[in-house]
C-alpha positions as semicolon CSV with decimal commas, in nm:
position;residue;x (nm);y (nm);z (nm)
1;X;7,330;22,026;-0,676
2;X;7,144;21,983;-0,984
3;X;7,253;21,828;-1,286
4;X;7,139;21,930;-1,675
5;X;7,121;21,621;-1,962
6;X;7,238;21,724;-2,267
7;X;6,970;21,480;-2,394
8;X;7,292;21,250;-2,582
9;X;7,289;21,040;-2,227
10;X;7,505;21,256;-2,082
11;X;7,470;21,458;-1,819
12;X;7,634;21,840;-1,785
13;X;7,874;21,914;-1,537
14;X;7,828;22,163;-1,259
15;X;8,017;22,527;-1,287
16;X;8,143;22,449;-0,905
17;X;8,281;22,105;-0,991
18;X;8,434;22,244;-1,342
19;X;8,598;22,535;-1,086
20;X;8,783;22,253;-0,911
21;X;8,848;22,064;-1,257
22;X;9,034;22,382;-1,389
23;X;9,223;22,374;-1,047
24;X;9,331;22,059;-1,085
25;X;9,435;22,070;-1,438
26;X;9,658;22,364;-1,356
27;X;9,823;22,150;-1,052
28;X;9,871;21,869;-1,279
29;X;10,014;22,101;-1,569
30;X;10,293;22,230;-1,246
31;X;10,345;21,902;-1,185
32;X;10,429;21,809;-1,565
33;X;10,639;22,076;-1,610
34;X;10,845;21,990;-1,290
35;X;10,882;21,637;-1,380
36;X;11,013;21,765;-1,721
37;X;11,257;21,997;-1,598
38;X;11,407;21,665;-1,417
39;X;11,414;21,462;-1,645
40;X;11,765;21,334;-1,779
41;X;11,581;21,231;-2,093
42;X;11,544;21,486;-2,356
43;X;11,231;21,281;-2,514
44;X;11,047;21,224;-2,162
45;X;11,120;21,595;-2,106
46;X;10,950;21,704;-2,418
47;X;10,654;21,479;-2,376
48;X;10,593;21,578;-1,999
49;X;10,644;21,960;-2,179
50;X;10,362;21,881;-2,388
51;X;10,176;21,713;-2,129
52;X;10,175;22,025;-1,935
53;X;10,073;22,263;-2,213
54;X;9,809;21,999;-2,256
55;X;9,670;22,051;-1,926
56;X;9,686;22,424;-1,940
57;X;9,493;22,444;-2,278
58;X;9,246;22,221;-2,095
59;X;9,186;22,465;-1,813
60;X;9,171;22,751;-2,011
61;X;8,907;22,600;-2,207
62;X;8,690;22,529;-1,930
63;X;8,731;22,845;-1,778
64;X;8,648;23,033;-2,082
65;X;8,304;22,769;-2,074
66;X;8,258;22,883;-1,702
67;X;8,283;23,295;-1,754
68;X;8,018;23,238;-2,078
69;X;7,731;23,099;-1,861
């Protein structure tokens, strides 16, 4: 696999590895959401809440990045 500097020291990451970064965000934006529907806590179940729309946001963005190149 070949890897691209950005020239700041950096290096780029590669579409298949941002495929299973997207993938993993989503599972960990399921598993948020689950822990916040358990929680007895109101606050912990906003935060997880949150957490999860985090995670989604965070996928979406790299798989808008992936579909441009």
């Amino acid at each position: 696999m070949i890897s691209v500097s950005r020239g700041n020291g950096r290096t780029a990451t590669p579409l298949t590895h941002m495929s299973k970064t997207t993938k993993a965000l989503k599972k960990q934006a399921v598993t948020s959401q689950s822990v916040a529907q358990r929680a007895t806590d109101p606050a912990i179940a906003r935060q997880m809440t949150t957490l999860a729309e985090a995670f989604r946001a965070q996928a979406a963005v790299l798989k808008k990045k992936t579909k441009k190149k």
